[in-house]
DSSP file (Angstrom, degrees, kcal/mol; ACC not computed):
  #  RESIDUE AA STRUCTURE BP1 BP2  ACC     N-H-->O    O-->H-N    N-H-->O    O-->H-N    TCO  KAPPA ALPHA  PHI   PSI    X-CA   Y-CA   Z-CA
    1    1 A X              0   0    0      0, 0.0     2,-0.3     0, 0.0    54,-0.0   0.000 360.0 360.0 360.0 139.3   -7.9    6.0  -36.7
    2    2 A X     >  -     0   0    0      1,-0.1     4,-0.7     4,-0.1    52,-0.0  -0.677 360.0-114.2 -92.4 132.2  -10.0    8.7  -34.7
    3    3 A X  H  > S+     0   0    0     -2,-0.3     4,-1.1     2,-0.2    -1,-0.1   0.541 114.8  67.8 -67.4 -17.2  -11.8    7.5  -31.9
    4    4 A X  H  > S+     0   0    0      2,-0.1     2,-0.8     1,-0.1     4,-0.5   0.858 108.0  44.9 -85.5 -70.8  -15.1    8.3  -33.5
    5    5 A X  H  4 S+     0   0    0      2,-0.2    -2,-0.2     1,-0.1    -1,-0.1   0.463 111.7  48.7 -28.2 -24.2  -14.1    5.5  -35.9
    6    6 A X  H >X S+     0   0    0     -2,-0.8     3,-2.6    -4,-0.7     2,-1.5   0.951 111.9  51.2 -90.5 -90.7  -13.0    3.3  -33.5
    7    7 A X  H 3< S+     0   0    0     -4,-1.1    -2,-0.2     1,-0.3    -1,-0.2   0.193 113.7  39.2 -39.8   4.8  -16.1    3.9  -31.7
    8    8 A X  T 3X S+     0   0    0     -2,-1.5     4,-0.8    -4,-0.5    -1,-0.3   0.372 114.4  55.4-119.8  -8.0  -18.7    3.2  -34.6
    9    9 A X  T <4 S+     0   0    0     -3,-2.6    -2,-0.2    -5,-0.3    -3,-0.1   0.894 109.6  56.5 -78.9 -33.6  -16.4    0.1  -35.9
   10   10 A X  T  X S+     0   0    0     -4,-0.8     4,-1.4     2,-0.3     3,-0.2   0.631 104.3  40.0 -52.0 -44.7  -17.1   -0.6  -32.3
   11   11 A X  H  > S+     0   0    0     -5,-0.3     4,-1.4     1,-0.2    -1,-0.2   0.861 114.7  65.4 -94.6 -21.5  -20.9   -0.7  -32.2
   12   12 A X  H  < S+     0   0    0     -4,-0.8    -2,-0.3     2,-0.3    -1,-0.2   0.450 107.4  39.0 -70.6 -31.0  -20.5   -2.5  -35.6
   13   13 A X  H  > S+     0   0    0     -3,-0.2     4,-3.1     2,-0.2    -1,-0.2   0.651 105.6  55.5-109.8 -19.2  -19.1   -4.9  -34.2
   14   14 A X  H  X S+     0   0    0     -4,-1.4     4,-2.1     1,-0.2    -2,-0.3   0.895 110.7  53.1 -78.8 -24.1  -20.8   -5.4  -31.2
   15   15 A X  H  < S+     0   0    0     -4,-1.4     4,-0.3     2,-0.3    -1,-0.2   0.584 110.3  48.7 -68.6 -32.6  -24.2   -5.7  -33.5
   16   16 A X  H >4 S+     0   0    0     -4,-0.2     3,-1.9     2,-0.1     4,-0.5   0.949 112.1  49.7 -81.2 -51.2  -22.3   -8.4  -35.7
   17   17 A X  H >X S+     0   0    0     -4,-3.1     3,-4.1     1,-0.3     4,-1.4   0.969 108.6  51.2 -31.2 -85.8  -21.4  -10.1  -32.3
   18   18 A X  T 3< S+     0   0    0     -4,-2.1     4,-0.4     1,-0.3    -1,-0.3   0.654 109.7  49.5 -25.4 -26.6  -25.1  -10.0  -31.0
   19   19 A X  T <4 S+     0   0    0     -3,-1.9    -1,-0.3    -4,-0.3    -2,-0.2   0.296 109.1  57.2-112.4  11.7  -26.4  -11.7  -34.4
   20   20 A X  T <> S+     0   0    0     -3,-4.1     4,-1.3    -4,-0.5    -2,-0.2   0.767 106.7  42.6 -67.5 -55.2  -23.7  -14.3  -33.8
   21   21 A X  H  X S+     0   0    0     -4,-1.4     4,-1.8     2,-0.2    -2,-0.2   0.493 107.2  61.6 -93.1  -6.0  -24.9  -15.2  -30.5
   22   22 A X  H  > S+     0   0    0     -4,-0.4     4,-1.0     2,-0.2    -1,-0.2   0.770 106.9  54.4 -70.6 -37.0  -28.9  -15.2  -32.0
   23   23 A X  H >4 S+     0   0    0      2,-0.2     3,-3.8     1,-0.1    -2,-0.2   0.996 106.2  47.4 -41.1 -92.3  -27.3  -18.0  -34.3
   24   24 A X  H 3< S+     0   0    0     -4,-1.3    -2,-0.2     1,-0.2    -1,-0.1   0.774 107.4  53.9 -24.1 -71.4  -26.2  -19.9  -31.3
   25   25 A X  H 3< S+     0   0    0     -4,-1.8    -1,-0.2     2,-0.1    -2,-0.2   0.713  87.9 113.7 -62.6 -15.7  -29.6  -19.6  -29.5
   26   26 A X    <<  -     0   0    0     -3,-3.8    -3,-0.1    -4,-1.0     4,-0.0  -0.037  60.3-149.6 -47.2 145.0  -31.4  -21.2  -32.7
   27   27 A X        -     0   0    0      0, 0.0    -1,-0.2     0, 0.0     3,-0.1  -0.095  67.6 -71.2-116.5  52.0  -33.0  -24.4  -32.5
   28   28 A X  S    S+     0   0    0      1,-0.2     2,-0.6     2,-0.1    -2,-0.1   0.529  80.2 150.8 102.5   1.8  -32.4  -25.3  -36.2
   29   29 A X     >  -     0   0    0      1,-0.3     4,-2.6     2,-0.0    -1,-0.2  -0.503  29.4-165.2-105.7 110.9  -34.9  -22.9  -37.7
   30   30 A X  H  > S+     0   0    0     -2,-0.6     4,-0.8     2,-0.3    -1,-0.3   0.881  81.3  61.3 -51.8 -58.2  -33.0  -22.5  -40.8
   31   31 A X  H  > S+     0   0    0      1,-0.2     4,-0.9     2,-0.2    -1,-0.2   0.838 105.0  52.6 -56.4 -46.8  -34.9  -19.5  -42.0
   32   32 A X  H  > S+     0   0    0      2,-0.2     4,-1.4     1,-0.2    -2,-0.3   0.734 111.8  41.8 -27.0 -59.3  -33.6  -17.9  -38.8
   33   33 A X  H  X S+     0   0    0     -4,-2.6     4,-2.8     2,-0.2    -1,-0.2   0.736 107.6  55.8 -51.7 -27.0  -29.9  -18.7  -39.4
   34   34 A X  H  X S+     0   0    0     -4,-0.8     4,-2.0     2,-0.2    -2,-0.2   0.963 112.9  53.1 -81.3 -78.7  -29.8  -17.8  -43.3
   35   35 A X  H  X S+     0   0    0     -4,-0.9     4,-3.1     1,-0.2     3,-0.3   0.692 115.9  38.2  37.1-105.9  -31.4  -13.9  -41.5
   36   36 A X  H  X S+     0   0    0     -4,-1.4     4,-0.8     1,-0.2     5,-0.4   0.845 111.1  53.8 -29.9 -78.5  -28.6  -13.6  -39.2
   37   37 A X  H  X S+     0   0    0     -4,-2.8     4,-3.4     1,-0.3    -1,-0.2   0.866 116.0  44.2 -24.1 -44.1  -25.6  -14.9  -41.5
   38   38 A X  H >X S+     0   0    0     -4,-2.0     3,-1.4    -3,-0.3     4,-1.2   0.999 109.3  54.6 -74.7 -38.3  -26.7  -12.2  -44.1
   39   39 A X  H >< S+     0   0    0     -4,-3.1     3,-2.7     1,-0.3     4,-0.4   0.813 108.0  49.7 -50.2 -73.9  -27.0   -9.8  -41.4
   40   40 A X  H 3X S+     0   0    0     -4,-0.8     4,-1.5     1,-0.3    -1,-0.3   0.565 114.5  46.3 -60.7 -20.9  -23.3  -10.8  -40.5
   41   41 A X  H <X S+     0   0    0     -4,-3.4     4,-0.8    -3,-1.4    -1,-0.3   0.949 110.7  51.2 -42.6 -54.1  -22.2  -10.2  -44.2
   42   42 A X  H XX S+     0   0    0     -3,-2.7     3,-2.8    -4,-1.2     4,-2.0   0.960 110.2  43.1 -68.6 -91.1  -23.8   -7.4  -44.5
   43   43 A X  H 3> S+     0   0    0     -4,-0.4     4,-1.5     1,-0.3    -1,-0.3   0.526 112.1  63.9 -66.7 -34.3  -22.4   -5.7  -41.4
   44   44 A X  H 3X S+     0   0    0     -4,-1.5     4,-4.3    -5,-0.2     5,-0.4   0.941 102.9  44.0  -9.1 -80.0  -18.8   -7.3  -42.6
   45   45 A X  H <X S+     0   0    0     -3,-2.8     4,-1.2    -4,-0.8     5,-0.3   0.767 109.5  61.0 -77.8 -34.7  -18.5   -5.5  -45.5
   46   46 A X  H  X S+     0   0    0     -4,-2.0     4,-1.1     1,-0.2     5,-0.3   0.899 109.6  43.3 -55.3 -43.7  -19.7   -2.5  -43.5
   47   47 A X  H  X S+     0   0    0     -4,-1.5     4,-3.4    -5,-0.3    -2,-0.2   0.931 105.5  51.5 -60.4 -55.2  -16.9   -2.8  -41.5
   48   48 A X  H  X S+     0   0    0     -4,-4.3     4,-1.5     1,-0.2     5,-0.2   0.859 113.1  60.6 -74.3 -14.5  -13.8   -3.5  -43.8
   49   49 A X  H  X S+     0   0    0     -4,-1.2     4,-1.5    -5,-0.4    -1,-0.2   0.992 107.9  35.9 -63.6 -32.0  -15.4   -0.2  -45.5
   50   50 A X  H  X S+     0   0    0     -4,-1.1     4,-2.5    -5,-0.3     3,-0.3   0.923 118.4  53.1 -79.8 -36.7  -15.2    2.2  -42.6
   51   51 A X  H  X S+     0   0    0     -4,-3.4     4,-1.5    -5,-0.3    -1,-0.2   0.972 116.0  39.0 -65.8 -54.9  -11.7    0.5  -41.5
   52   52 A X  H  X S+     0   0    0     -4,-1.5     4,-1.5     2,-0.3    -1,-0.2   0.504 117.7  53.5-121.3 -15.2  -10.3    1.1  -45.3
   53   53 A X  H  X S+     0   0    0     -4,-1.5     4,-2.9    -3,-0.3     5,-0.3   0.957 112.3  40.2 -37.4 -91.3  -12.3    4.7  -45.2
   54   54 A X  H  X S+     0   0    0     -4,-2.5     4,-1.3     2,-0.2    -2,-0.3   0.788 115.5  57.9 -56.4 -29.5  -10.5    6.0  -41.7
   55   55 A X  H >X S+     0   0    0     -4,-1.5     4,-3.0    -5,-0.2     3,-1.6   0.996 109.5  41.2 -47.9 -75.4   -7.2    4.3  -43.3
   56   56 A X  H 3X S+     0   0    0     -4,-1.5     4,-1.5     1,-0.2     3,-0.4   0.903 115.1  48.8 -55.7 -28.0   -7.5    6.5  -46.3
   57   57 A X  H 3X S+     0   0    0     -4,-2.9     4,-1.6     1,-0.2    -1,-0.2   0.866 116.2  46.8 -78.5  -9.9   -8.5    9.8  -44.2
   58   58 A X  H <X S+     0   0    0     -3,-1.6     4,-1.4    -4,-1.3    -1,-0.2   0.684 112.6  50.7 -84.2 -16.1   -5.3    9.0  -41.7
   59   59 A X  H  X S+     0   0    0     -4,-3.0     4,-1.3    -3,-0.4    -1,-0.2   0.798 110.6  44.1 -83.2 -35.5   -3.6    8.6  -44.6
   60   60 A X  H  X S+     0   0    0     -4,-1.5     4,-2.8    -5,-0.3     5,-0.2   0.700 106.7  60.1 -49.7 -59.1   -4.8   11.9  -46.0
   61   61 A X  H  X S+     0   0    0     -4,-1.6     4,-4.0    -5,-0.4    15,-0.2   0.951 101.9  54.9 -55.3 -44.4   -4.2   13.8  -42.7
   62   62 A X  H  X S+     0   0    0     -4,-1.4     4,-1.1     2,-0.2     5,-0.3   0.993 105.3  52.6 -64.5 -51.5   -0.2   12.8  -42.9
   63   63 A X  H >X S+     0   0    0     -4,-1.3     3,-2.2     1,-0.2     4,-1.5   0.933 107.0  51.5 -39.0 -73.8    0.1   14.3  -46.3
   64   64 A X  H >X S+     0   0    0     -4,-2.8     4,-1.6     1,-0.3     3,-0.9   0.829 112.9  48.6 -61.2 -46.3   -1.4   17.4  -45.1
   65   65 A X  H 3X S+     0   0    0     -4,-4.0     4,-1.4    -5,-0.2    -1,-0.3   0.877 115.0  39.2 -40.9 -46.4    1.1   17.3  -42.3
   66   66 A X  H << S+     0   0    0     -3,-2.2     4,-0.4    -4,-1.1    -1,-0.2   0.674 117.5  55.4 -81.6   3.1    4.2   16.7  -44.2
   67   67 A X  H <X S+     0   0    0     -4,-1.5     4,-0.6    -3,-0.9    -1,-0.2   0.680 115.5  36.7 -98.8 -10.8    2.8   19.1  -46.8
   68   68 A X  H  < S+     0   0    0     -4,-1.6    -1,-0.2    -5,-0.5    -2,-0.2   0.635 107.4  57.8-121.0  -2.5    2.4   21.5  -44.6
   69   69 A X  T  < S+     0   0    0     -4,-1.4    -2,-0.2    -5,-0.3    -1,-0.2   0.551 110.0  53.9 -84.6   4.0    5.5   21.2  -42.2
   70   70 A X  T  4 S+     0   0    0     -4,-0.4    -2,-0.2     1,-0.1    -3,-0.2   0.734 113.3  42.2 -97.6 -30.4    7.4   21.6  -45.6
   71   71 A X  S  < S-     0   0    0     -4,-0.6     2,-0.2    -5,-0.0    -2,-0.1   0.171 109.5-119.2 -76.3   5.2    5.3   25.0  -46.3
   72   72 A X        +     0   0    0      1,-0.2    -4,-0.1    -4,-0.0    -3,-0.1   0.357  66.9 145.3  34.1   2.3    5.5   26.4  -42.7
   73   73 A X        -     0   0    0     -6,-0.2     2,-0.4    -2,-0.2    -1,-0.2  -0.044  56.5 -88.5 -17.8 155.4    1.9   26.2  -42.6
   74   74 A X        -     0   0    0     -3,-0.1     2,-0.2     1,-0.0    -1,-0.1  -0.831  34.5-116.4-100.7 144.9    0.2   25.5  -39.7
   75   75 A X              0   0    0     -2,-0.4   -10,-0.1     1,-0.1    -1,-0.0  -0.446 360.0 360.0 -71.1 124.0   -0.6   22.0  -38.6
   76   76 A X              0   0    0    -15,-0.2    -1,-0.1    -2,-0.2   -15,-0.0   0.612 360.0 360.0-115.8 360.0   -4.4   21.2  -38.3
């Protein structure tokens, strides 16, 4: 994974963290919780996308390595 991935899975997470601890500070307000939770779905499903996203482009990147240490191409 490339460190700009890591780093927006990163802010992704800290933004599901933050609507975690907005949970916590409720004092029962229902409407409030139901808010947050979808946020934290939401922002879930945003996540295992970008992880299963940078999977497939690292995944991508090695092919082009072995495909191109087998061609004497150069490695990019």
């Amino acid at each position: 994974m490339t460190s700009e991935h890591e780093a927006y899975i990163q802010a992704l997470s800290d933004v599901r963290s933050w609507h975690r601890w907005q949970i916590g500070q409720t004092l029962g307000d229902m409407r409030t919780v139901l808010v947050h939770e979808s946020a934290i779905a939401w922002l879930d499903v945003l996540i295992s996308t970008k992880r299963q996203h940078a999977a497939e482009d690292q995944a991508e990147r090695q092919l082009a390595r072995v495909a191109n240490s087998q061609t004497g191409m150069p490695q990019t």
